[in-house]
C-alpha positions in Angstrom: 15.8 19.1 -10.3 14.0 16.2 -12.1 14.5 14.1 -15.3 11.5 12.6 -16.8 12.1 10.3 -19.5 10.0 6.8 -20.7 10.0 3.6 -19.6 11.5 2.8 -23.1 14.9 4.7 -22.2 17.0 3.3 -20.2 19.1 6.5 -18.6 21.3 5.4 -14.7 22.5 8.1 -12.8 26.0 9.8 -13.0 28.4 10.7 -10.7 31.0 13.6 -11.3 31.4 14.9 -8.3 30.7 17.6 -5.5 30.1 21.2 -6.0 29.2 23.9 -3.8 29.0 27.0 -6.5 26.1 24.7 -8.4 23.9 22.1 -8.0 23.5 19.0 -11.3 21.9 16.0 -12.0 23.7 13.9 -14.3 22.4 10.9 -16.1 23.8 8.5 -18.9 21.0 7.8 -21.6 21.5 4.4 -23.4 20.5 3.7 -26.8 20.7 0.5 -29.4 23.9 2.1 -30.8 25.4 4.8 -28.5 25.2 6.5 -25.4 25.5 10.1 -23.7 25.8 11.9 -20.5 23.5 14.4 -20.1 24.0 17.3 -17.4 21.7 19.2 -16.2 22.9 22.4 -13.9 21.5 25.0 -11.9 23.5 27.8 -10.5 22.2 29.9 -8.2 22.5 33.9 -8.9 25.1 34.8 -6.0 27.5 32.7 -6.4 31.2 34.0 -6.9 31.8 33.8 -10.6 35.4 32.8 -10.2 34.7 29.6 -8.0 32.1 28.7 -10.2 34.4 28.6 -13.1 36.5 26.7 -11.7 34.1 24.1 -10.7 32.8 24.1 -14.1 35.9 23.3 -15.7 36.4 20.9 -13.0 33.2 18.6 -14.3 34.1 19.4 -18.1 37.3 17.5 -17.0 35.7 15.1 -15.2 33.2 14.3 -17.7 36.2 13.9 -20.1 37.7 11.6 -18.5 34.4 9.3 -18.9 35.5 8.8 -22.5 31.5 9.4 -23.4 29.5 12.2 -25.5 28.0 14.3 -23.1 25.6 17.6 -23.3 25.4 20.1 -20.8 22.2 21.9 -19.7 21.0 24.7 -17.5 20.8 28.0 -15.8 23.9 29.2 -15.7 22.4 32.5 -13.8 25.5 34.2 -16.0 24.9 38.4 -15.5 25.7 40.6 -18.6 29.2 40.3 -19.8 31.2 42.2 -17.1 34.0 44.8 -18.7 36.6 42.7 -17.1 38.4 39.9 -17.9 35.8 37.5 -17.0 34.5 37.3 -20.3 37.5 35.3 -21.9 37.8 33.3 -18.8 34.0 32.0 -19.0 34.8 31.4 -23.1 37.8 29.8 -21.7 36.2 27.4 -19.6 33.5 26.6 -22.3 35.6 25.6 -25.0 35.8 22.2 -25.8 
């Protein structure tokens, strides 16, 4: 993964921990007036769903926790919605 961004923007690197179901980059941008993180994450497509849901609500927390606006970005390699339960646990996870 890369983030290209001008010399005008000042952006440092974030870190919000270790995952093994997906792979981020995570970088604060700072303007005159405010600030966000912005995550960028790439999961690849055979992972176990479960796990990776987990580990996702896992960074939401821990981006939380940074008391900072933050976006979130990426291939999510999600497959069509399954018939199962799954679905309300992925809306689950995603809900701020």
């Amino acid at each position: 993964m890369a983030l290209v961004y001008r010399d005008s923007v000042k952006c440092t690197p974030v870190d919000i921990g270790q995952y093994v179901q997906f792979e981020y980059l995570a970088v604060k941008i700072i303007g005159r007036q405010s600030s966000a993180v912005v995550v960028c994450v790439y999961r690849p497509p055979d992972g176990l769903a479960s796990t990776f849901l987990s580990e996702l609500a896992d960074m939401f927390d821990q981006l939380t926790l940074m008391n900072s606006q933050f976006v979130i970005v990426g291939d999510f390699n999600a497959p069509d919605p399954p018939r199962d339960g799954r679905v309300s646990a992925t809306r689950s996870a995603t809900t701020c």
